[in-house]
Backbone and ligand atoms as CSV (ligand in chain L), in Angstrom:
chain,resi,resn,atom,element,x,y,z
A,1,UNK,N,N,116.634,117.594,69.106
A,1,UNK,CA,C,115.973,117.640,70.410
A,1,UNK,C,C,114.857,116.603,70.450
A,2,UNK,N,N,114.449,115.979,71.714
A,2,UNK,CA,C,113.202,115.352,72.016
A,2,UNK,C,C,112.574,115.599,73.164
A,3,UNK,N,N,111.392,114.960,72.974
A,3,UNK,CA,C,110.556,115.032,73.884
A,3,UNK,C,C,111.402,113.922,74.896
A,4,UNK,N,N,111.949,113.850,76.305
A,4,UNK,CA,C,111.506,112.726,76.801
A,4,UNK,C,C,110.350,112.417,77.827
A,5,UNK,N,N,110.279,111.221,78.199
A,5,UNK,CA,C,109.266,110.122,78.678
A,5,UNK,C,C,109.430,110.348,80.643
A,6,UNK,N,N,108.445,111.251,81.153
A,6,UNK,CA,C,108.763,111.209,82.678
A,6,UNK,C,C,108.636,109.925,83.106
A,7,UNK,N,N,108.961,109.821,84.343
A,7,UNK,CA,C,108.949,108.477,84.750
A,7,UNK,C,C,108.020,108.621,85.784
A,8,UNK,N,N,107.402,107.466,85.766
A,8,UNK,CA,C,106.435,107.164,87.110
A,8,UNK,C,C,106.502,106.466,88.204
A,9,UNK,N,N,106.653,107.164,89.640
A,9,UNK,CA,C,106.642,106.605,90.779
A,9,UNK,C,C,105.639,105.106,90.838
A,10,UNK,N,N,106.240,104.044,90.594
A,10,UNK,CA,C,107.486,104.134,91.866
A,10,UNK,C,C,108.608,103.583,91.161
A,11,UNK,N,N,108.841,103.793,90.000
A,11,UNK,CA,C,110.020,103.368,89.124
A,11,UNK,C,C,110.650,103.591,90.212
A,12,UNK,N,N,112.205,102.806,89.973
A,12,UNK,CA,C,113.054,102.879,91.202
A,12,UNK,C,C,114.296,104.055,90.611
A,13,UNK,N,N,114.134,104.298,89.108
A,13,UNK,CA,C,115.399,105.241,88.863
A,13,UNK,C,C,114.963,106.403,89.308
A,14,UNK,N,N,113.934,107.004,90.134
A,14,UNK,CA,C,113.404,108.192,90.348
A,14,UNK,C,C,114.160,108.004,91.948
A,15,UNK,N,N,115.391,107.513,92.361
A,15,UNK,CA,C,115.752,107.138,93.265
A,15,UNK,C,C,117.057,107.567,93.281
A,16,UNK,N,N,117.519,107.441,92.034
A,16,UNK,CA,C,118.855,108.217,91.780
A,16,UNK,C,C,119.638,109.288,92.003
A,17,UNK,N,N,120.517,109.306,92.601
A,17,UNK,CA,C,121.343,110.312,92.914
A,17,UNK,C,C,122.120,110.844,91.658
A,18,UNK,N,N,121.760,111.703,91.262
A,18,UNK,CA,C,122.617,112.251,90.459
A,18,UNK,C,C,123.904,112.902,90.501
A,19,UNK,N,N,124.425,112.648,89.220
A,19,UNK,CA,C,126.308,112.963,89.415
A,19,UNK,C,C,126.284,114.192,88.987
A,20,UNK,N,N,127.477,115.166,90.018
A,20,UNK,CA,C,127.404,116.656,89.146
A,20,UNK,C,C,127.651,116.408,87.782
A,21,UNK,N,N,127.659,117.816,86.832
A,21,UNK,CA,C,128.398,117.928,85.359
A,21,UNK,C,C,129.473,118.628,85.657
A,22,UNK,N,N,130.548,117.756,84.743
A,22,UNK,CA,C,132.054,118.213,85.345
A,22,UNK,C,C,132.494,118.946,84.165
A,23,UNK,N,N,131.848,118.491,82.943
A,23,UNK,CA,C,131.941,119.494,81.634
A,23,UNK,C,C,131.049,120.215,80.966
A,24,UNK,N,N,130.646,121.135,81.181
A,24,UNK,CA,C,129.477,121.873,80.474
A,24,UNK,C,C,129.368,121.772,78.978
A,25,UNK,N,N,130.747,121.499,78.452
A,25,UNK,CA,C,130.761,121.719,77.226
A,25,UNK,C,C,130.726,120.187,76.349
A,26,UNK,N,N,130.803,119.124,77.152
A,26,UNK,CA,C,130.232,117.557,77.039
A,26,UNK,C,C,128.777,117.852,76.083
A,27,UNK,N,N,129.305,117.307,74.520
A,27,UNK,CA,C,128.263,117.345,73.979
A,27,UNK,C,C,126.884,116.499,74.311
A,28,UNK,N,N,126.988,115.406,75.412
A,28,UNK,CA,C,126.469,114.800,75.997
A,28,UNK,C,C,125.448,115.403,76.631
A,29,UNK,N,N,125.809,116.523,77.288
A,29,UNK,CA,C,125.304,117.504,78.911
A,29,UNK,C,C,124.191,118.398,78.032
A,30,UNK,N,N,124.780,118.408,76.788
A,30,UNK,CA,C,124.127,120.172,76.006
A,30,UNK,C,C,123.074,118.985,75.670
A,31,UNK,N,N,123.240,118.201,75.016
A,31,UNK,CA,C,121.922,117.477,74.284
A,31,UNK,C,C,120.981,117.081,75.653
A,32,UNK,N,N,121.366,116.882,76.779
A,32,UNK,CA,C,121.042,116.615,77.810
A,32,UNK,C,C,119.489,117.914,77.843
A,33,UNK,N,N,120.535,119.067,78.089
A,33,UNK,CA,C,120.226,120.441,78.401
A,33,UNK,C,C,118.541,120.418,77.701
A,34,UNK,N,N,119.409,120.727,76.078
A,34,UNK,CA,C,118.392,120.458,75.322
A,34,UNK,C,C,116.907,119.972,74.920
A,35,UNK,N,N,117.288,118.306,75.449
A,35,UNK,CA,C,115.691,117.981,75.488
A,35,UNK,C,C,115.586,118.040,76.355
A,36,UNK,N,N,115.431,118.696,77.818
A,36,UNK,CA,C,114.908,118.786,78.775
A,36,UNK,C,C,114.421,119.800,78.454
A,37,UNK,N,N,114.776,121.043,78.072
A,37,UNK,CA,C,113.622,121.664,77.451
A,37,UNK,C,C,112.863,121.651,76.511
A,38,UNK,N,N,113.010,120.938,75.815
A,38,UNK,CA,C,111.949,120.629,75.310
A,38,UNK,C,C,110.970,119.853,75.346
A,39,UNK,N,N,111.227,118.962,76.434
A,39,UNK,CA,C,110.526,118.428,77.415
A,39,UNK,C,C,109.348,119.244,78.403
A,40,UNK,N,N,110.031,120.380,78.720
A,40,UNK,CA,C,109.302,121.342,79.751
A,40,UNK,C,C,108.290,121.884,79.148
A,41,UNK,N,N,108.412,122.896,77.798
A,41,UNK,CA,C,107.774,123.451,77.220
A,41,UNK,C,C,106.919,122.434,76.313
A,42,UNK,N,N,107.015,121.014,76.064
A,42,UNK,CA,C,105.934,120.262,75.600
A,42,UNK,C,C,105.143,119.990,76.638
A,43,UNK,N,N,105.294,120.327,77.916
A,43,UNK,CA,C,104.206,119.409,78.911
A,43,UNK,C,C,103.534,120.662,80.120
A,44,UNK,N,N,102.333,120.272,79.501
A,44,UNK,CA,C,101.335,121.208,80.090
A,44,UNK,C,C,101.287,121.215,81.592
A,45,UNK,N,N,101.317,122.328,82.316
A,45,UNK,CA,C,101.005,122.246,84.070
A,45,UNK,C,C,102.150,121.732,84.399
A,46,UNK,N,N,102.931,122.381,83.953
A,46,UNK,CA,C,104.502,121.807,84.531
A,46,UNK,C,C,105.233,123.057,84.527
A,47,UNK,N,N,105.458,122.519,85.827
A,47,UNK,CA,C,106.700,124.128,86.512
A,47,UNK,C,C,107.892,124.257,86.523
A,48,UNK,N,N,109.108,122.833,86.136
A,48,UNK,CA,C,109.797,122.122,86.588
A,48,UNK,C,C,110.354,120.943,86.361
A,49,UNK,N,N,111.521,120.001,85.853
A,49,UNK,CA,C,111.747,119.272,85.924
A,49,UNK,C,C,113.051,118.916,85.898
A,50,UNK,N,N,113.789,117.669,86.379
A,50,UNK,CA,C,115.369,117.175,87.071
A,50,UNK,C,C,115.533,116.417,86.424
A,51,UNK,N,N,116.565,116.158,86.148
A,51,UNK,CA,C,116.666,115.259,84.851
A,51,UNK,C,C,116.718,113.660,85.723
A,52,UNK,N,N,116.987,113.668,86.692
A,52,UNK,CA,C,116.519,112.339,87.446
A,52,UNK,C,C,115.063,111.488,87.293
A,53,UNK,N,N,114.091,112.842,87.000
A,53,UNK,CA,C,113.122,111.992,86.558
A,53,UNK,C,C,112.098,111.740,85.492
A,54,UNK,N,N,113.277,111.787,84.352
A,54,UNK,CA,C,113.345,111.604,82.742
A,54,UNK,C,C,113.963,110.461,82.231
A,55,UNK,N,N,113.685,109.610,81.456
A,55,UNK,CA,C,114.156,108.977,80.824
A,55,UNK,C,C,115.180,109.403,80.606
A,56,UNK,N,N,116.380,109.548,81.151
A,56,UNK,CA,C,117.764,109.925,80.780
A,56,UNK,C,C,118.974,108.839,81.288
A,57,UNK,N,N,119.968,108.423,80.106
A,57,UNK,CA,C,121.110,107.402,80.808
A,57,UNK,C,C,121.619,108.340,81.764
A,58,UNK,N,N,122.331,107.728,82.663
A,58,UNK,CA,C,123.173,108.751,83.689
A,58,UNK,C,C,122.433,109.762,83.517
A,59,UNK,N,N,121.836,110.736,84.548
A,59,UNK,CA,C,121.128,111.543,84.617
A,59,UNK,C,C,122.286,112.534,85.524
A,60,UNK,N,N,122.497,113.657,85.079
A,60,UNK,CA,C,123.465,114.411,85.740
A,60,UNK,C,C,122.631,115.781,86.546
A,61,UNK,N,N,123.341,116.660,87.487
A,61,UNK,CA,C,122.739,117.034,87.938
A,61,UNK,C,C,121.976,118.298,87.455
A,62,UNK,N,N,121.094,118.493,86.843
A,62,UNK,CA,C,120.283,119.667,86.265
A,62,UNK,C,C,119.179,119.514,86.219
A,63,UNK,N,N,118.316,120.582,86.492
A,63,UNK,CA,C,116.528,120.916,86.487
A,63,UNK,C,C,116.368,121.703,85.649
A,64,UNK,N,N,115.472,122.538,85.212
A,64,UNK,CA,C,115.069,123.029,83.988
A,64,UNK,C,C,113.644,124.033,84.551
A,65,UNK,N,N,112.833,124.613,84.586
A,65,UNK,CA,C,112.086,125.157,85.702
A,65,UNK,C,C,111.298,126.987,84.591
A,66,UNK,N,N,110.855,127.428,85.032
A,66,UNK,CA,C,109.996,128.329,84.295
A,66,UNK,C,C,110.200,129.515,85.617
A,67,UNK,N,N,111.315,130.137,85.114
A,67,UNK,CA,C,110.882,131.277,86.051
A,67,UNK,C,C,110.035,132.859,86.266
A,68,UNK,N,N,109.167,132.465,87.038
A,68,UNK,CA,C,108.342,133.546,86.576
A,68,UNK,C,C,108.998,135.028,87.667
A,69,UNK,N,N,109.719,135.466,88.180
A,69,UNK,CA,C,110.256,136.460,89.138
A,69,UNK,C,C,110.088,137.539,88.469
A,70,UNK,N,N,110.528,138.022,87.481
A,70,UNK,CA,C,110.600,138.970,86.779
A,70,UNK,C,C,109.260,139.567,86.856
A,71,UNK,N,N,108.142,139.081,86.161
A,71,UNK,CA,C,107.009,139.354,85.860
A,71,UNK,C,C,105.759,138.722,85.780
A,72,UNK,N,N,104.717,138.313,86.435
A,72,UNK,CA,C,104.349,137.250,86.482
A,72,UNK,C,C,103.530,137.332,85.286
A,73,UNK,N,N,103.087,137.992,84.941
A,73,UNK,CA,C,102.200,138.129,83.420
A,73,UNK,C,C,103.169,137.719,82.215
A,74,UNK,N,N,104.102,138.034,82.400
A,74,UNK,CA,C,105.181,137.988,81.245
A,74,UNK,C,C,105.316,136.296,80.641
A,75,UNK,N,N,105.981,136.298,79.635
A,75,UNK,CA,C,106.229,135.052,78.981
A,75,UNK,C,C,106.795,134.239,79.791
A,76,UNK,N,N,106.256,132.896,80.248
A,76,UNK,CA,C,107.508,131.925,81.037
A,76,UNK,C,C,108.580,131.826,79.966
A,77,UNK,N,N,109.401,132.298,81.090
A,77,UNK,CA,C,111.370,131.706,80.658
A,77,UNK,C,C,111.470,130.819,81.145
A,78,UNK,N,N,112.113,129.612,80.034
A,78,UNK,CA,C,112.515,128.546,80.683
A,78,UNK,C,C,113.997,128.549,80.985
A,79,UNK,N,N,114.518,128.148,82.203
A,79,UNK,CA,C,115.591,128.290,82.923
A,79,UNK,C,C,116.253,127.029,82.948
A,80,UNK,N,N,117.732,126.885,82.985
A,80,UNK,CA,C,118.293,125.846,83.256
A,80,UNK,C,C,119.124,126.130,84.339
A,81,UNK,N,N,119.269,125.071,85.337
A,81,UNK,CA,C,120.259,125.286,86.436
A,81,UNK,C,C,120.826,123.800,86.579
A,82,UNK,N,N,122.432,124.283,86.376
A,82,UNK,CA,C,123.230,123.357,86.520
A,82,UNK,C,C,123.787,123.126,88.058
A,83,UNK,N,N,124.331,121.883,88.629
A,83,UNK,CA,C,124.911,121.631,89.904
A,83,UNK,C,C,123.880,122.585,90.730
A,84,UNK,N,N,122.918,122.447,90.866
A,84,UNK,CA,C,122.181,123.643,91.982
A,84,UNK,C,C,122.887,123.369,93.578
A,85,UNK,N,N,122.850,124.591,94.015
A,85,UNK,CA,C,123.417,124.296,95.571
A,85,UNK,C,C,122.469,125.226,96.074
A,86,UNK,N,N,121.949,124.758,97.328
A,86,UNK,CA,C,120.784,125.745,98.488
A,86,UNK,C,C,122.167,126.837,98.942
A,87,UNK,N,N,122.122,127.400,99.046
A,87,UNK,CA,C,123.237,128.574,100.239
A,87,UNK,C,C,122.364,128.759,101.589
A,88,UNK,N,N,121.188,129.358,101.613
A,88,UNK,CA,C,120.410,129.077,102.386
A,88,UNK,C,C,118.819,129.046,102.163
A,89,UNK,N,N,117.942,128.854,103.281
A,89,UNK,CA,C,116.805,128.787,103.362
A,89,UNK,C,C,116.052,130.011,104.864
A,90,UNK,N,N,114.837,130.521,104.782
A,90,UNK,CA,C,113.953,131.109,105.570
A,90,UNK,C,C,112.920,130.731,105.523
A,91,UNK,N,N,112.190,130.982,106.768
A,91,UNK,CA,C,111.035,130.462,107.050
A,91,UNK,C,C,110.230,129.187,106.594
A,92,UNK,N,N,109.103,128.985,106.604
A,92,UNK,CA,C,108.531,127.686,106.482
A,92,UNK,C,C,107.036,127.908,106.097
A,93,UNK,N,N,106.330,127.220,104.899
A,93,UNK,CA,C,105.254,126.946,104.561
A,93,UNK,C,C,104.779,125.875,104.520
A,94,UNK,N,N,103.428,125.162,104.806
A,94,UNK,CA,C,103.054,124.054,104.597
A,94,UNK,C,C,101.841,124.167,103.582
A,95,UNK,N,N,102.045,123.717,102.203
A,95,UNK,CA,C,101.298,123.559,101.703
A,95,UNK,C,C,101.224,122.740,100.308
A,96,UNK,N,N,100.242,122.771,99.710
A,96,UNK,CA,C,100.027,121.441,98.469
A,96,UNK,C,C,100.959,121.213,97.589
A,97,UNK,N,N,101.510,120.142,97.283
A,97,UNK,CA,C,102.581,119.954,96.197
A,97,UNK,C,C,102.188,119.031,95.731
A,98,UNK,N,N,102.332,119.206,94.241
A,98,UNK,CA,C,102.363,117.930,93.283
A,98,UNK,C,C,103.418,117.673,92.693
A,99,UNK,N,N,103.564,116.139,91.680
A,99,UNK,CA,C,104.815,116.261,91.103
A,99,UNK,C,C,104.343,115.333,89.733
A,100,UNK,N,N,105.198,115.501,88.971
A,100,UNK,CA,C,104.827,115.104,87.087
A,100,UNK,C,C,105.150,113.581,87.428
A,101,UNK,N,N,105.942,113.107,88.213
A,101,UNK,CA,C,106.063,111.640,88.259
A,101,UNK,C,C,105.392,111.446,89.480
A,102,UNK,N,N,104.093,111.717,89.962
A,102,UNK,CA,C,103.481,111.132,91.026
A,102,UNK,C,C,101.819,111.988,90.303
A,103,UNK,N,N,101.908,111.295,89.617
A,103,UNK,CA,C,100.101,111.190,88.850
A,103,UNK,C,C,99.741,112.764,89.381
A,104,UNK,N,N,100.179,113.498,88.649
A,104,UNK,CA,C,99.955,114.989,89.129
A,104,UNK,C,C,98.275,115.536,89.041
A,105,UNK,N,N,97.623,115.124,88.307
A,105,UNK,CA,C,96.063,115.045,87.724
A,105,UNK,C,C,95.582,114.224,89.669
A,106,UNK,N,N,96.036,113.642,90.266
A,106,UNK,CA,C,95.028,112.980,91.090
A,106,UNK,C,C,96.180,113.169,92.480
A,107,UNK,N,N,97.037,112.921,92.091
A,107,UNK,CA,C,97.951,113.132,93.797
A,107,UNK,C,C,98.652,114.422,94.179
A,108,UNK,N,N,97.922,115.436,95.763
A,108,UNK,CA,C,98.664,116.385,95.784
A,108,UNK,C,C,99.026,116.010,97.518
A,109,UNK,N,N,99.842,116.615,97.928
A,109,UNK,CA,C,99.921,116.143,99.610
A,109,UNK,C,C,100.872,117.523,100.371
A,110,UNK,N,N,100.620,117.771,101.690
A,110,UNK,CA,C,100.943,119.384,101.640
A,110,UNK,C,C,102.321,118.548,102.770
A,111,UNK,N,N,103.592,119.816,102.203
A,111,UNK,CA,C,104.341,119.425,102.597
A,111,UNK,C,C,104.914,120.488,103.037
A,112,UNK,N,N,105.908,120.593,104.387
A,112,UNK,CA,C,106.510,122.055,105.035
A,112,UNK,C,C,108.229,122.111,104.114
A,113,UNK,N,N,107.972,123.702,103.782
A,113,UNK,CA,C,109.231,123.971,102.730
A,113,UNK,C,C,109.275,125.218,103.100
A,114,UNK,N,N,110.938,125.670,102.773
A,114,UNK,CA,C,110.946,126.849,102.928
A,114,UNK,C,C,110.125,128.035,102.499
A,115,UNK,N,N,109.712,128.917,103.202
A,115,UNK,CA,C,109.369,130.279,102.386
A,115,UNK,C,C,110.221,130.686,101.209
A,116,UNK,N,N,111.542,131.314,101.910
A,116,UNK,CA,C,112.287,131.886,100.654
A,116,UNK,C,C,113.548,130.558,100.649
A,117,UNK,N,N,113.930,130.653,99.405
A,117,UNK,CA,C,114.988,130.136,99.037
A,117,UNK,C,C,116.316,130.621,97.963
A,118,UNK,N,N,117.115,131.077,98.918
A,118,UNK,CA,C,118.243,131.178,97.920
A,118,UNK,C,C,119.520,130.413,97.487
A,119,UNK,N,N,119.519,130.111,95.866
A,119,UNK,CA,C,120.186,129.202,95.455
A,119,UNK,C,C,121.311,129.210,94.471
A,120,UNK,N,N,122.073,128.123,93.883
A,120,UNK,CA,C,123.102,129.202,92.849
A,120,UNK,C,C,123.589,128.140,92.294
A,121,UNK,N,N,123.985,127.987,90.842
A,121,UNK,CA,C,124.246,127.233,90.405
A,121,UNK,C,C,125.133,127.526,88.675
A,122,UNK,N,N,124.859,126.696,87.889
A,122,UNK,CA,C,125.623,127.390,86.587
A,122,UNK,C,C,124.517,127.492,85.403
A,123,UNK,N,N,124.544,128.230,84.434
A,123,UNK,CA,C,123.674,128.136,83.508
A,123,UNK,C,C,124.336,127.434,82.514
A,124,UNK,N,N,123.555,127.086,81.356
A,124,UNK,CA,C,123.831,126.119,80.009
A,124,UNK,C,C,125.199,126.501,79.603
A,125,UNK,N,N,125.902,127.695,79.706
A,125,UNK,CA,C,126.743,127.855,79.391
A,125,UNK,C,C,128.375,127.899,80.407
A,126,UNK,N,N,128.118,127.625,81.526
A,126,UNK,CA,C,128.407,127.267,82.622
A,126,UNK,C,C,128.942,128.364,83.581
A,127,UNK,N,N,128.649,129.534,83.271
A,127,UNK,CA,C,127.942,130.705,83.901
A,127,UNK,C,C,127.475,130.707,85.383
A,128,UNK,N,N,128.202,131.416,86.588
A,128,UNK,CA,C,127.520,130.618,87.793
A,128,UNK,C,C,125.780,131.899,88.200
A,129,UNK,N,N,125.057,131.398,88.079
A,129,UNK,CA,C,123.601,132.356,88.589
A,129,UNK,C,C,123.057,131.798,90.291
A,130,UNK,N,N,122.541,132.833,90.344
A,130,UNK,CA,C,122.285,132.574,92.135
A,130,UNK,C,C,120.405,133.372,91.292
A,131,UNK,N,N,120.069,132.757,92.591
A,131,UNK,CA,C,118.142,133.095,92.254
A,131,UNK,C,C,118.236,133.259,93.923
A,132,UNK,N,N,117.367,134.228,94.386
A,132,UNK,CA,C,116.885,134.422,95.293
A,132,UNK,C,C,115.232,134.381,95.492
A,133,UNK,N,N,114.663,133.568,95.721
A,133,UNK,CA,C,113.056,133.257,95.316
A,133,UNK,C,C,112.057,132.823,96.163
A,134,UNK,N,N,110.478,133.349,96.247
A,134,UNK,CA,C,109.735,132.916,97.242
A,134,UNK,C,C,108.963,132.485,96.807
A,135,UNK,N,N,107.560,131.933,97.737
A,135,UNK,CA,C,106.526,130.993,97.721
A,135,UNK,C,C,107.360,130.132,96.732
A,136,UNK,N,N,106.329,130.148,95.238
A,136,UNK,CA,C,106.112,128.610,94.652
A,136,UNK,C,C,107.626,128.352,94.113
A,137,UNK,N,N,108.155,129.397,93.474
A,137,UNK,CA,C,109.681,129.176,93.272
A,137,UNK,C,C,110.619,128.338,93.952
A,138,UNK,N,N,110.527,129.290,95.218
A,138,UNK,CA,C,111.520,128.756,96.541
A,138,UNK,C,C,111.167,127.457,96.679
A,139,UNK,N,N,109.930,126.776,96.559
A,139,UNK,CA,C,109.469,125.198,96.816
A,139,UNK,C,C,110.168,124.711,95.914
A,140,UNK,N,N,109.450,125.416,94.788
A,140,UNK,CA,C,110.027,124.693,93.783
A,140,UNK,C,C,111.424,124.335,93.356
A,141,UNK,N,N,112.872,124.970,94.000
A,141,UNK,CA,C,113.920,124.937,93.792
A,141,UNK,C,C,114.274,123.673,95.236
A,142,UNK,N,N,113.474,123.396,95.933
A,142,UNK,CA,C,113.919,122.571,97.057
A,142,UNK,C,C,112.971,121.051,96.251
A,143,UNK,N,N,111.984,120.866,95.379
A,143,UNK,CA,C,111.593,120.457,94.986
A,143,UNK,C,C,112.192,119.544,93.915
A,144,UNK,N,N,113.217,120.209,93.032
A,144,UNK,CA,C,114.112,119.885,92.200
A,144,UNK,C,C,115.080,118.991,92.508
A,145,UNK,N,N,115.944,119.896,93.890
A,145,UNK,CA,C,117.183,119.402,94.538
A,145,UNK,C,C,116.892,118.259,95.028
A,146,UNK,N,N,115.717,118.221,95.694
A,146,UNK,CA,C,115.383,116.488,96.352
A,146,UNK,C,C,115.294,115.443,94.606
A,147,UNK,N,N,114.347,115.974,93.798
A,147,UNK,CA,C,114.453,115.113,92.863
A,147,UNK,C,C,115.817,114.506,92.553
A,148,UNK,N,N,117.110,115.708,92.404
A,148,UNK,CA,C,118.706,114.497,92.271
A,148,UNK,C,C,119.490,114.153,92.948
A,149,UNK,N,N,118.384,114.542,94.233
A,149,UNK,CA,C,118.738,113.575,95.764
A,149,UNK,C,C,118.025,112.185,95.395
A,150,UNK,N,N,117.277,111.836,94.302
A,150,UNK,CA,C,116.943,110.693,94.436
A,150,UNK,C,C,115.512,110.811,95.197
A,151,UNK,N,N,115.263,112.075,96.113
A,151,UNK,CA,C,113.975,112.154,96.627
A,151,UNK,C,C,112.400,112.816,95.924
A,152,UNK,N,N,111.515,112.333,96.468
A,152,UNK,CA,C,110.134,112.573,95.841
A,152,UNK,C,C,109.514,113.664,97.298
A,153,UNK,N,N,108.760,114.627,96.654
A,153,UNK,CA,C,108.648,115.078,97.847
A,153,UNK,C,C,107.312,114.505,98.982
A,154,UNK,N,N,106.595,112.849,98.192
A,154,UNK,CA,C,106.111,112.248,99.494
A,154,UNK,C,C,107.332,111.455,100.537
A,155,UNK,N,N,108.316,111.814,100.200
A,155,UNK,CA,C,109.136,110.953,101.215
A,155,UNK,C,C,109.214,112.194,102.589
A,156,UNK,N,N,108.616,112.973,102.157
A,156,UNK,CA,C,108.824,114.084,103.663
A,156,UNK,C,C,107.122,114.057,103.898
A,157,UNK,N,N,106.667,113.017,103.849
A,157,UNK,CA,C,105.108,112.910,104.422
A,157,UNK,C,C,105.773,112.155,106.083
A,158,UNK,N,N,104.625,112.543,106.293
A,158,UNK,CA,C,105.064,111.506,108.117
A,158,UNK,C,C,104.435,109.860,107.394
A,159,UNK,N,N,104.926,109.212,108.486
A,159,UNK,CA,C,104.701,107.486,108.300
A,159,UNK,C,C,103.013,107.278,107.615
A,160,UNK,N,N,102.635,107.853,108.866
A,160,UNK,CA,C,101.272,107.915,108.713
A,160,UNK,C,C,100.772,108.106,107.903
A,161,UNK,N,N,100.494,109.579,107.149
A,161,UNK,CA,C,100.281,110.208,106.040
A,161,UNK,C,C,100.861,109.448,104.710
A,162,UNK,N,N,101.555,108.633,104.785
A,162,UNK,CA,C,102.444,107.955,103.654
A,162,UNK,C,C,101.684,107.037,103.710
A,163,UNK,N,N,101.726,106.087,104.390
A,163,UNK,CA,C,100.525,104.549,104.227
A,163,UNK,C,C,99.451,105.371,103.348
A,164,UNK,N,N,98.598,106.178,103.976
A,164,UNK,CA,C,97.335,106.516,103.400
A,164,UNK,C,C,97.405,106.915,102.113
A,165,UNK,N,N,98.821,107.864,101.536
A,165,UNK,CA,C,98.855,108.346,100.352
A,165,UNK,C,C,99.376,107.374,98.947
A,166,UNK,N,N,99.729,106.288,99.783
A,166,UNK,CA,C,100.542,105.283,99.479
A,166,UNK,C,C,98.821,104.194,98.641
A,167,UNK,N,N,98.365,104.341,99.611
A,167,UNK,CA,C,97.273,103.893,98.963
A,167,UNK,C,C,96.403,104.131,98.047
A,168,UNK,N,N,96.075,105.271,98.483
A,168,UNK,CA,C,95.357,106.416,97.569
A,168,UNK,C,C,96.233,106.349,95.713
A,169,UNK,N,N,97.349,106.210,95.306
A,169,UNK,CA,C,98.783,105.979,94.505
A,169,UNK,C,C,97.868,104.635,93.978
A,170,UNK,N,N,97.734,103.633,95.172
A,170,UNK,CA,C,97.930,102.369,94.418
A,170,UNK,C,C,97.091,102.206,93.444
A,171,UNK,N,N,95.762,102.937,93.721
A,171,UNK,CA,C,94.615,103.105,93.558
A,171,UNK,C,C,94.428,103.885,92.247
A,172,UNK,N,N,95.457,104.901,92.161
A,172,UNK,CA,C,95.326,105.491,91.055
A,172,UNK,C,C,96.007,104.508,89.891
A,173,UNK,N,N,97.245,104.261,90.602
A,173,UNK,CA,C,97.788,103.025,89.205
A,173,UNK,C,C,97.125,102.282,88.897
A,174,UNK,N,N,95.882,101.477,89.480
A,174,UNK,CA,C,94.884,100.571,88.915
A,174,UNK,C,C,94.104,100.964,88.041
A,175,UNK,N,N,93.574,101.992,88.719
A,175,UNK,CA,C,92.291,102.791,87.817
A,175,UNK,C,C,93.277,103.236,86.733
A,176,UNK,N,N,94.418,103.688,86.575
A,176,UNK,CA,C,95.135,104.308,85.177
A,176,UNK,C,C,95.645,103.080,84.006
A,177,UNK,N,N,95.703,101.807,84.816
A,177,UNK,CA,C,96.062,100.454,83.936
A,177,UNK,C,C,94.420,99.859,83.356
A,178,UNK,N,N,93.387,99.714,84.317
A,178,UNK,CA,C,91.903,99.618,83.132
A,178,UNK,C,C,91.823,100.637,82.480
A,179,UNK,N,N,92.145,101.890,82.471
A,179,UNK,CA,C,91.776,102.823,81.540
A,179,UNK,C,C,92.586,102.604,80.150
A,180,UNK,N,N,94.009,102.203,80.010
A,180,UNK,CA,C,94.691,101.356,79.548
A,180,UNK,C,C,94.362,100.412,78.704
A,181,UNK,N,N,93.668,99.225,78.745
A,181,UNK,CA,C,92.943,98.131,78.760
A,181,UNK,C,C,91.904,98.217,77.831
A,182,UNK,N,N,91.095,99.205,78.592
A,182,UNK,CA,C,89.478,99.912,77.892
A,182,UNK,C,C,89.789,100.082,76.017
L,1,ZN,ZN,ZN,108.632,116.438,90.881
């Protein structure tokens, strides 16, 4: 297993559409599986991650995610979901999101997402699981799916709001390249 290397907006492979997994049992997919968790559980303040935006060749379609439903005190389980599919969505929240490849320490921007979200997909073993989940979950599973849509979730900022955040970004990559330097 390894750690891998998130990638940082505005790398362009964080753009990628990812291909389903057509073999679960592709020793390829499992090692895949693999360091993505161990990816998750090495990186602090992280809820979440798609293998779109990991250092991964061909990045296929799977997220990896900490579900807390059960219990919220309880131990995070880390979860794998293969091919995720929405079935549906309810209601609507607008509020703060960050993401591990958009300087999560300095950039948050509030974005409208479903309330609940129910979703379904296969586990590591190719097992099909459905999650039915609200607030940060439910974001968080629409959060994922855009990631191997190739999407970031500032691409659902309005125009407007994007220039400004766009800047605010550039700003941080400077200040993070002298710190660099120093
Ligand atoms: Zn993200």
């Amino acid at each position: 297993m390894a750690v891998l290397r998130i990638l940082n907006y505005p790398d362009p492979r964080l753009k990628t559409v990812a291909e389903p997994v057509t073999d679960i049992n592709d020793p390829i997919v499992q090692q895949m599986i693999a360091d993505m968790l161990e990816t998750l559980v090495n990186t602090p303040h992280c809820g979440g991650l798609a293998a779109t935006q990991l250092d991964i060749q061909n990045p296929k379609r799977i997220f990896v995610f900490y579900d807390f439903f059960e219990d919220k005190n309880s131990k995070e389980t880390p979860t794998v979901v293969i091919n995720p599919e929405i079935v549906n969505t309810e209601g609507e929240v607008f509020e703060q999101e960050g993401c591990m490849s958009v300087y999560p320490n300095e950039i948050l921007a509030a974005i409208l997402r479903p309330a609940r979200t129910h979703m379904r997909g296969l586990d590591r073993h190719g097992k099909p699981i459905e999650f039915i989940r609200e607030g940060y979950l439910a974001k968080n599973f629409m959060h994922e799916v855009d990631h191997l849509n190739g999407k970031l979730y500032i691409d659902h900022l309005k125009p407007l709001k994007r220039t400004m955040l766009d800047k605010k970004i550039k700003k941080v990559r400077t200040d993070h390249a002298k710190q660099k330097e120093e």
